[in-house]
C-alpha positions as CSV (number, residue, x, y, z in Angstrom):
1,X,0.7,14.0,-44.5
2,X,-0.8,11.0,-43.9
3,X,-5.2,10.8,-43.0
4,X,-4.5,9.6,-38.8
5,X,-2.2,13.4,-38.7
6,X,-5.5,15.3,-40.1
7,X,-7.8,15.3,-36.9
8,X,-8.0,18.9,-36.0
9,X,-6.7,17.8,-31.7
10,X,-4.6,15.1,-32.7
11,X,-3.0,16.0,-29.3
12,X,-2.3,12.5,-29.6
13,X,-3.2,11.1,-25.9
14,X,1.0,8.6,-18.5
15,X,10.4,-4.9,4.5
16,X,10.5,-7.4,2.6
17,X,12.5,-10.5,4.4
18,X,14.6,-13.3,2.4
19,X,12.6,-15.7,0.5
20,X,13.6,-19.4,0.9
21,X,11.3,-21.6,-1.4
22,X,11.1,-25.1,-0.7
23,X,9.2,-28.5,-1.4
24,X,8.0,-26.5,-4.9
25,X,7.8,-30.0,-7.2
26,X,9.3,-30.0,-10.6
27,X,10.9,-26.3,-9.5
28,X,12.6,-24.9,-12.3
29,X,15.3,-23.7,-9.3
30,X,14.7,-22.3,-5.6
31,X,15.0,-18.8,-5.0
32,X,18.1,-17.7,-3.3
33,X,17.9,-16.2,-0.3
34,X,18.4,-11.8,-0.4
35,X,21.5,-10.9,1.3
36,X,21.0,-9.2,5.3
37,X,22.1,-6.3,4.0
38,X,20.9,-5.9,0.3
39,X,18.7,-2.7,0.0
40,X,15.2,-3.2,-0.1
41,X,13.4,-3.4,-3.6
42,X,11.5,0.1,-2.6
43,X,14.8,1.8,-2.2
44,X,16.3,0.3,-5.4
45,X,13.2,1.2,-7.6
46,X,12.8,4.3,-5.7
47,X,9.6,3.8,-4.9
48,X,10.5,5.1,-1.0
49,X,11.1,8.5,-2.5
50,X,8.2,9.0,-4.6
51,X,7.7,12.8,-5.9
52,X,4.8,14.3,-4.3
53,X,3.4,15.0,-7.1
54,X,2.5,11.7,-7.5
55,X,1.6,11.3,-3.9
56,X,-1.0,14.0,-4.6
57,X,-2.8,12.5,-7.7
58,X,-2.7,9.4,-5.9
59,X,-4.3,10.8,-3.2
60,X,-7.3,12.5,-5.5
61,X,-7.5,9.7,-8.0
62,X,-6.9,6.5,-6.0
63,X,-9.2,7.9,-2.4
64,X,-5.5,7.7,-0.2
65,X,-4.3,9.5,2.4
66,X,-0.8,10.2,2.0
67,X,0.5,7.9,4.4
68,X,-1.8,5.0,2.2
69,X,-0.1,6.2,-0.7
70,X,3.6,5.9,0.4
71,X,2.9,2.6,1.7
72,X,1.3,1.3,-1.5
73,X,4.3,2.0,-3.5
74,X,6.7,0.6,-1.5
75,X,4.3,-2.6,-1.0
76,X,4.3,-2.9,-4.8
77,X,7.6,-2.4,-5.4
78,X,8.2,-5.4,-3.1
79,X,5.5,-7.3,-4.4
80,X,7.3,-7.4,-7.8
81,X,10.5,-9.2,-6.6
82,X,8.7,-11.6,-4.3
83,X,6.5,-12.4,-7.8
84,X,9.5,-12.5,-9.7
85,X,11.0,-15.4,-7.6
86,X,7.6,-17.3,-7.3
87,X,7.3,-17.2,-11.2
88,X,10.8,-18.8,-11.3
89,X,10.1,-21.2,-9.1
90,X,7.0,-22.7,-10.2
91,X,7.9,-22.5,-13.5
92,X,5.2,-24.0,-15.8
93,X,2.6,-24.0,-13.3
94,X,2.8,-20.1,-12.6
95,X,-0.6,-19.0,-13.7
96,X,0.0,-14.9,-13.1
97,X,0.6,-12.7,-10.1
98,X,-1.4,-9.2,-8.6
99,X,-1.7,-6.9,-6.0
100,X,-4.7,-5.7,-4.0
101,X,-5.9,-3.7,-1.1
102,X,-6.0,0.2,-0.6
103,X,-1.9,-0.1,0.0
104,X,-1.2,-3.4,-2.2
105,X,-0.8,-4.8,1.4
106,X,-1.8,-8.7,-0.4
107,X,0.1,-10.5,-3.2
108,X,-1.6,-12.9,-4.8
109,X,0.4,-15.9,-7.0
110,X,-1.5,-18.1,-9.0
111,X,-0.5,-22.3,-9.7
112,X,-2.1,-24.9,-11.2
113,X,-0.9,-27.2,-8.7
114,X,-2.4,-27.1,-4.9
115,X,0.7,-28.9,-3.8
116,X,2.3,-25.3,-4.7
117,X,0.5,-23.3,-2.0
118,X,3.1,-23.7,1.5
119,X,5.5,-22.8,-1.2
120,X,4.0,-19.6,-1.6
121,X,2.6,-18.8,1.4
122,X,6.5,-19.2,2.6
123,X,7.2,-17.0,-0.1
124,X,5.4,-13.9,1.5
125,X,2.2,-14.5,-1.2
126,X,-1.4,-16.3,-1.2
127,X,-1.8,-18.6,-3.3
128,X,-4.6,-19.1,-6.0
129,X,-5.1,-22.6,-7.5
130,X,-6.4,-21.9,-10.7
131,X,-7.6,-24.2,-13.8
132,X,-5.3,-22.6,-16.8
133,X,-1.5,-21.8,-16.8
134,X,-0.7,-18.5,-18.0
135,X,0.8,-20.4,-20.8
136,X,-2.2,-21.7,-21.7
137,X,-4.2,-18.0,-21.1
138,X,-1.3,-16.4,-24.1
139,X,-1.8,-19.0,-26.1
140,X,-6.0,-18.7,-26.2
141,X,-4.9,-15.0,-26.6
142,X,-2.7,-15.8,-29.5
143,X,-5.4,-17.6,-31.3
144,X,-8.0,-15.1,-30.5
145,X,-6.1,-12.0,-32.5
146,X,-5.2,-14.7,-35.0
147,X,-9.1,-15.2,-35.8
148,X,-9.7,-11.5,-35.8
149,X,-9.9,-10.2,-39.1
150,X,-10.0,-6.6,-39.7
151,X,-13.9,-6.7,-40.1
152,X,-14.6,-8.7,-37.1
153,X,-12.2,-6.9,-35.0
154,X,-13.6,-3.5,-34.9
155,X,-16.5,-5.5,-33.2
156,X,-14.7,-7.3,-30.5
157,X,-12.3,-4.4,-30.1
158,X,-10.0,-5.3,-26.9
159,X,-9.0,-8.9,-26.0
160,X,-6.8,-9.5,-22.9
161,X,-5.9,-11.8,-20.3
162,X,-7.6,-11.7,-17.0
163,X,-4.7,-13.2,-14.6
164,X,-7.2,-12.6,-11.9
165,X,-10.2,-14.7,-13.0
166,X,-7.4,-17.1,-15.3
167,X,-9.6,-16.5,-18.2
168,X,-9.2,-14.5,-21.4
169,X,-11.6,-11.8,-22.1
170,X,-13.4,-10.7,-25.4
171,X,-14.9,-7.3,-24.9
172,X,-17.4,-7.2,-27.7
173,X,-20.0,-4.4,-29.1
174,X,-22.7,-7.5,-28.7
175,X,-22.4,-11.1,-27.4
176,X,-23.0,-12.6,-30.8
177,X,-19.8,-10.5,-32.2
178,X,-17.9,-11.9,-28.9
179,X,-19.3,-15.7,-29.2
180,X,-18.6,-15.3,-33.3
181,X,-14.4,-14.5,-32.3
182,X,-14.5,-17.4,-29.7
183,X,-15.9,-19.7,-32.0
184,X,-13.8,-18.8,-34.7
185,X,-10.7,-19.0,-32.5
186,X,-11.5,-22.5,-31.5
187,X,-10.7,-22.1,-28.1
188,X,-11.6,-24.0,-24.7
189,X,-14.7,-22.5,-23.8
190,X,-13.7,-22.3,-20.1
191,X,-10.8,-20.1,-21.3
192,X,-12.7,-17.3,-22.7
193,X,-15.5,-14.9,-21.5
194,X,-17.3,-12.5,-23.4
195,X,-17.9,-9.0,-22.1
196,X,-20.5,-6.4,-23.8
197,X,-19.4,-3.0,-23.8
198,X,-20.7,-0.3,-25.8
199,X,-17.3,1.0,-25.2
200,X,-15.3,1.9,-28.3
201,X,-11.3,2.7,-27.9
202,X,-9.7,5.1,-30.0
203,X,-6.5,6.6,-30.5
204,X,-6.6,10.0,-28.6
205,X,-5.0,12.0,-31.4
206,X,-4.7,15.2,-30.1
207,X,12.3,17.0,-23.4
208,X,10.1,16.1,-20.7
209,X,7.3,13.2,-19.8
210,X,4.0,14.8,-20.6
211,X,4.6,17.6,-22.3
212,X,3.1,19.0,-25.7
213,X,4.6,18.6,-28.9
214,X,3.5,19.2,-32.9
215,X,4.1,17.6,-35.6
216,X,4.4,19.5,-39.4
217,X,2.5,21.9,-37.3
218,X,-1.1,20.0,-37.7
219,X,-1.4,17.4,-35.0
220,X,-0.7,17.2,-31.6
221,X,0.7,14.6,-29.3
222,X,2.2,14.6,-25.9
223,X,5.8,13.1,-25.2
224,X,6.4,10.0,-23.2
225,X,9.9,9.6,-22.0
226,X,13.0,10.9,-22.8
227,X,16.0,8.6,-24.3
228,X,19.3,8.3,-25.6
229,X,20.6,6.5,-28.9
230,X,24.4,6.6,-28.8
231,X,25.2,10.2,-29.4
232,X,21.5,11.2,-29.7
233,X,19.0,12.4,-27.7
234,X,15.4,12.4,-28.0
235,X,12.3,10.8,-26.9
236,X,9.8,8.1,-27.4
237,X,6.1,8.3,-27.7
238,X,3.2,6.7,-29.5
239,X,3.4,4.9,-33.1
240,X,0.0,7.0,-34.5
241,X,1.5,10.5,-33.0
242,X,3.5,10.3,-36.3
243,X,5.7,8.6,-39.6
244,X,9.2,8.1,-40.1
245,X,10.6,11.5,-41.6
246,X,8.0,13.8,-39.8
247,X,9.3,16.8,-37.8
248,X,8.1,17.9,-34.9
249,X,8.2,21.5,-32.4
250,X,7.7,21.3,-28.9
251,X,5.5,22.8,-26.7
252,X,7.0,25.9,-26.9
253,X,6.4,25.9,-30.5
254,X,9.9,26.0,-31.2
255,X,11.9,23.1,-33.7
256,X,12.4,20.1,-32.1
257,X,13.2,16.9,-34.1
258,X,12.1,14.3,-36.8
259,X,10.6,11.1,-36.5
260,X,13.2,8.2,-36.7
261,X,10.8,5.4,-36.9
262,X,7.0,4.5,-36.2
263,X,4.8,1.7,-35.8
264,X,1.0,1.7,-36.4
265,X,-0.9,0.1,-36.3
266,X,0.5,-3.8,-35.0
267,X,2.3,-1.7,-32.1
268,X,1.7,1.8,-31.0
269,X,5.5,3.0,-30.7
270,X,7.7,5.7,-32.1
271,X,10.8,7.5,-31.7
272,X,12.1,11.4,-32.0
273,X,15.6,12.1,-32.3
274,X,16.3,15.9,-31.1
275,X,18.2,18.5,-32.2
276,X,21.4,20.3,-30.4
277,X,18.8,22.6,-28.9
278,X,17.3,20.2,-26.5
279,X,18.5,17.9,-23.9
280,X,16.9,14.8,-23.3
281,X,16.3,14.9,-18.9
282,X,15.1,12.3,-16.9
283,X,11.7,13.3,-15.5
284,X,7.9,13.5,-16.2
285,X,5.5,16.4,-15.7
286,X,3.6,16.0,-12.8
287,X,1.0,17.8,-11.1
288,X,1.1,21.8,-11.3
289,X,3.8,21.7,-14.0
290,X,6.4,19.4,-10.9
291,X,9.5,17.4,-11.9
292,X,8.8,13.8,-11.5
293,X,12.2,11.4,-11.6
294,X,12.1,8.3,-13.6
295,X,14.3,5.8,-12.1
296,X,14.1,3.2,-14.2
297,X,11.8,0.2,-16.1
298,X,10.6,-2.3,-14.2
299,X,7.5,-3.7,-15.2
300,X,4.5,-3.1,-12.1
301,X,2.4,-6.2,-11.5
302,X,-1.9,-6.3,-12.6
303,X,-3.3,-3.8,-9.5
304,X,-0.8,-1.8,-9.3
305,X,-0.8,2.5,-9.4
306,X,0.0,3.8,-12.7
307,X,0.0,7.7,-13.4
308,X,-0.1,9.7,-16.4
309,X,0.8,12.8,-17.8
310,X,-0.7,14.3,-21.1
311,X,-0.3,17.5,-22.6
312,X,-4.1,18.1,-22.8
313,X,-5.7,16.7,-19.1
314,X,-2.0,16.4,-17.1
315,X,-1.5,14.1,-14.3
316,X,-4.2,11.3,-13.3
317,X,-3.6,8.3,-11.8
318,X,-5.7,4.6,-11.3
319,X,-4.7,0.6,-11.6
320,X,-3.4,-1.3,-14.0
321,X,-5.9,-4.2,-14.8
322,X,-4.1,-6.2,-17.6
323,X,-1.2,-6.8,-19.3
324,X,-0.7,-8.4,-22.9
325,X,-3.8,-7.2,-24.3
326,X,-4.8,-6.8,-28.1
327,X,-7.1,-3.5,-29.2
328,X,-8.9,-2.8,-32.4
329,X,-9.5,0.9,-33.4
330,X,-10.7,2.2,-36.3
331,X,-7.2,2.3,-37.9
332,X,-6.0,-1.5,-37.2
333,X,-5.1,-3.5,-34.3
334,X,-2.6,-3.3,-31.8
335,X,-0.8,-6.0,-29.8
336,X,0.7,-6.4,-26.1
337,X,-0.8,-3.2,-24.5
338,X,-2.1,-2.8,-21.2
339,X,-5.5,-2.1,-19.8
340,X,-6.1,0.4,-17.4
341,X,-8.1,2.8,-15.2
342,X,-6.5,5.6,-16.0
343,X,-8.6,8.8,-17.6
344,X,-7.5,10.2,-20.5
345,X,-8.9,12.3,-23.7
346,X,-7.8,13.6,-27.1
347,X,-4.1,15.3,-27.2
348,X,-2.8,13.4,-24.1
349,X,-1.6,10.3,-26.8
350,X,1.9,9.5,-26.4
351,X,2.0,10.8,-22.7
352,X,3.9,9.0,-20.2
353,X,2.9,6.1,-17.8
354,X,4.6,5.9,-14.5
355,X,4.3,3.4,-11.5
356,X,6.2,4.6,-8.4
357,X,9.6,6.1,-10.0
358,X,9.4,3.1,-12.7
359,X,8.7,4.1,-16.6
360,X,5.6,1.5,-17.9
361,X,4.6,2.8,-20.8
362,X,3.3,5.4,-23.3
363,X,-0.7,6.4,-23.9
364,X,-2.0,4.2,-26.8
365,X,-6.1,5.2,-26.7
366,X,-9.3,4.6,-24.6
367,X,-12.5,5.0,-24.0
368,X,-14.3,7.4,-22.0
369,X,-12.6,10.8,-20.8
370,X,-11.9,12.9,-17.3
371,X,-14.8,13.8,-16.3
372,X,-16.8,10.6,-16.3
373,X,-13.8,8.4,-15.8
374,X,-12.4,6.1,-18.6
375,X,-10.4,3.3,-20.2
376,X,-6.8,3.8,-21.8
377,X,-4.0,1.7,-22.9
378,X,-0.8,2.1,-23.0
379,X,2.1,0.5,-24.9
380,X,4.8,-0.8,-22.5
381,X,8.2,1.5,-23.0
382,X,10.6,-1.7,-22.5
383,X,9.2,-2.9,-26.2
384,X,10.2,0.3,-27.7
385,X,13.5,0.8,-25.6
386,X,14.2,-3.1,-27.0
387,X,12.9,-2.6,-30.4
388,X,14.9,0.6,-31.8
389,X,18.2,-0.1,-28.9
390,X,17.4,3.6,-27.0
391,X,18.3,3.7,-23.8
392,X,15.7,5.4,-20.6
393,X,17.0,8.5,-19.9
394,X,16.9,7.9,-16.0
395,X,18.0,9.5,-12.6
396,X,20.0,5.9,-11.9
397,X,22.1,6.0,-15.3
398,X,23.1,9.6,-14.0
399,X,24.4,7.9,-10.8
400,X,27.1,5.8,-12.7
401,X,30.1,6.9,-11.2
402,X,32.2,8.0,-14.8
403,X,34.9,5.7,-15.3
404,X,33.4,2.7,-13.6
405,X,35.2,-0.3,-15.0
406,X,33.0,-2.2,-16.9
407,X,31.9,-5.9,-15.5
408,X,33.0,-9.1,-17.0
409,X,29.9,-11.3,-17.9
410,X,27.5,-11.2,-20.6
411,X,24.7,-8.6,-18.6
412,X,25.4,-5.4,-20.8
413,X,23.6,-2.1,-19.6
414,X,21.0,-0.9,-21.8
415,X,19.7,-4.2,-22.5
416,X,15.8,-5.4,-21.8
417,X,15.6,-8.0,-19.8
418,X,12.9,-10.3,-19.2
419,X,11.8,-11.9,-15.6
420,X,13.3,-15.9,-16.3
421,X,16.9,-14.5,-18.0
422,X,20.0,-15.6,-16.9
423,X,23.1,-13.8,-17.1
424,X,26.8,-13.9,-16.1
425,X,28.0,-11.0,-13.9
426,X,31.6,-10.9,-12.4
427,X,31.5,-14.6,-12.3
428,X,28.1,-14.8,-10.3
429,X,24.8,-16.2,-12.5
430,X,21.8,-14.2,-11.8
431,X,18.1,-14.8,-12.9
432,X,15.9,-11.9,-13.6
433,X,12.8,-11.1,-11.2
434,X,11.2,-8.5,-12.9
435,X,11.0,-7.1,-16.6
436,X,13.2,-3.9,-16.9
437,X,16.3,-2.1,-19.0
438,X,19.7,-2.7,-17.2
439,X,21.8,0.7,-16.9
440,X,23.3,3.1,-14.5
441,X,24.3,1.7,-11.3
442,X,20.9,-1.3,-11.8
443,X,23.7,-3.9,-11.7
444,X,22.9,-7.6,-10.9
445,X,25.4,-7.7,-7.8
446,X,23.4,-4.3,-6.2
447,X,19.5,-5.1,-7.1
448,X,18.2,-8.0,-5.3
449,X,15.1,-6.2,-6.2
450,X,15.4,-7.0,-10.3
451,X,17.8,-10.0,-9.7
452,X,18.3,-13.3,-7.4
453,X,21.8,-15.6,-7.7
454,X,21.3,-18.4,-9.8
């Protein structure tokens, strides 16, 4: 058994009209206008029906009334498709996109180029004219984890991009351990900023979202969503839960599965295959013990509400802050995580990430805990869904109608798609608006939401 299993709690740590873009220069491609009568991107992401368990921790964690809450979801669930075309359209110049207000009421886009700004105001957003592409921000970001060795890292733990002040930021133990990584990164000084924070993430060591489960009967960890490989079933959760070839019970104490593969550190990702005696379902614990439906993938913008569900505090909920960020804990580094305000402490690792009905991610570590609030990050699920070919076990792949004939075109359900990919579908080209995994009845032709015509 390897040393990161042997901590005693390793409970192992979750209206919009038709947009017409025009007189955008050196546009990649207009957006196409959504059909009169497609469904709205809140109905196909389900974020009009959101569990009220949710609702609840939203209301609690977040300072919402109910009504606040409902309206925030469906406001971000639009927000992501009206961000999706803008990115598309401006191309080069798109400098990042987020969400703000009590109810996510305002989308902000970011350019590079003023002459962008009717563009986007047309395209239901305001727009910010920034300095640095977002380009530019990944590639400072790139260079940053480059120059962090596995000394200097621990001292300059997380580094992410800040779409909302179009910098990258270094959080560092002390300013000269920030100003040493910058320097040594050889960056634009007016890309990065240093931040001191005495703050030091770790990985909360401690078949349904949130719930318990052990592994070779030492550690504990919490499960993040269920999946299917094939004729398998089983679930993913975090890289540093567990290695290749463990077994697991769940929280019922009872056997459960092995370990199929792991990453840790560089990623924070694993996967369980299950035996015969479980059956992989499409929901996340919520509050009191609730069912909470997971719809599907798409990736929420910076602002958004995220919840999570752990095995050892349950169901909280706050903002995502950043995407794409790097972490250093004691045991390595991990890359392309996301920052956010969500609570979290030891035992809740692993535990499932939720915006609206849409899977984001799985709890990497943190800072902080509960009771005096805290940091976490999560590693995004479409990643791991990608990076071992499981498919989201989800309430729209149970809609499939059995028997459906199958599309001509080279969109294939199960497959992670990134916003900017183009596929063929029944003849018709579509690009994709937001990051998610295609399946169930998500097709191209039905989900203005995820995808605009070509």
């Amino acid at each position: 058994m390897p040393p990161r299993h042997i901590a005693a709690t390793c409970a192992a740590v979750t209206a919009l009209g038709a947009l017409v873009l025009t007189a955008l220069p050196e546009a990649s491609a207009a957006a196409s206008p959504v059909p009169v009568d497609a469904p709205s991107a809140a109905r196909t992401l389900g974020a009009d029906t959101p569990a009220p368990a949710m609702l609840r921790a939203m209301q609690r964690d977040l300072k919402l009334t109910e009504a606040q809450a409902r309206t925030r979801l469906e406001n971000e669930a639009e927000a992501g498709s009206r961000a999706g075309r803008l990115q598309i359209a401006l191309g080069k110049r798109f400098a990042g996109a987020w969400v703000q207000g009590p109810t996510s009421a305002d989308l902000t886009v970011a350019t590079t180029d003023a002459a962008d700004a009717p563009a986007i105001a047309a395209g239901g957003a305001k727009a910010a004219v920034v300095r640095h592409t977002l380009a530019d921000l990944k590639a400072a970001k790139s260079k940053l984890d480059r120059a962090a060795t596995a000394a200097t890292a621990l001292a300059a733990p997380v580094r992410y991009i800040d779409v909302r002040k179009n910098r990258v930021t270094v959080q560092a133990t002390s300013r000269a351990a920030g100003d040493a990584l910058v320097t040594a990164a050889r960056i634009d000084g007016t890309l990065a900023k240093v931040k001191v924070s005495a703050d030091r993430p770790r990985t909360l060591h401690d078949i349904r979202g949130g719930d318990a489960y052990y592994i070779e009967d030492i550690a504990r960890c919490s499960v993040g969503f269920a999946v299917t490989k094939a004729q398998k079933q089983g679930f993913v959760s975090a890289g540093h839960c567990g290695d290749a070839g463990d077994s697991t019970t769940g929280f019922n104490q009872v056997a459960q599965g092995v370990f199929q593969a792991s990453v840790f550190p560089g990623h924070d990702m694993s996967w369980v295959a299950a035996n015969s005696n479980w059956t992989a379902t499409p929901y996340v614990k919520g509050e009191g013990g609730q069912n909470v439906q997971v719809a599907g993938s798409a990736q929420a913008l910076v602002g958004a509400a995220v919840c999570r569900s752990g095995s050892t505090t349950g169901w909280h909920c706050g903002t995502i802050q950043q995407h794409d960020t790097s972490v250093t804990y004691s045991e390595g580094t991990i890359d392309g995580v996301t920052r956010t305000t969500v609570c979290a402490e030891p035992g809740d690792s692993g535990g499932s990430y939720l915006s609206g009905a849409q899977a984001q991610g799985v709890l990497s570590g943190g800072s902080g805990d509960c009771t005096r609030g805290g940091t976490t990050f999560y590693q995004p699920v479409n990643p791991v869904l990608s990076t071992y070919g499981l498919v989201l076990k989800t309430n729209a792949a149970q809609a499939e109608t059995p028997g459906t004939p199958a599309p001509t075109g080279s969109w294939v359900s199960g497959r992670v798609y990134d916003t900017g990919a183009r596929v063929t579908y029944d003849g018709v080209t579509y690009v994709c608006l937001q990051a998610h995994q295609a399946q169930g009845v998500l097709r191209p032709a039905a989900t203005p939401a995820l995808w605009q015509r070509a």
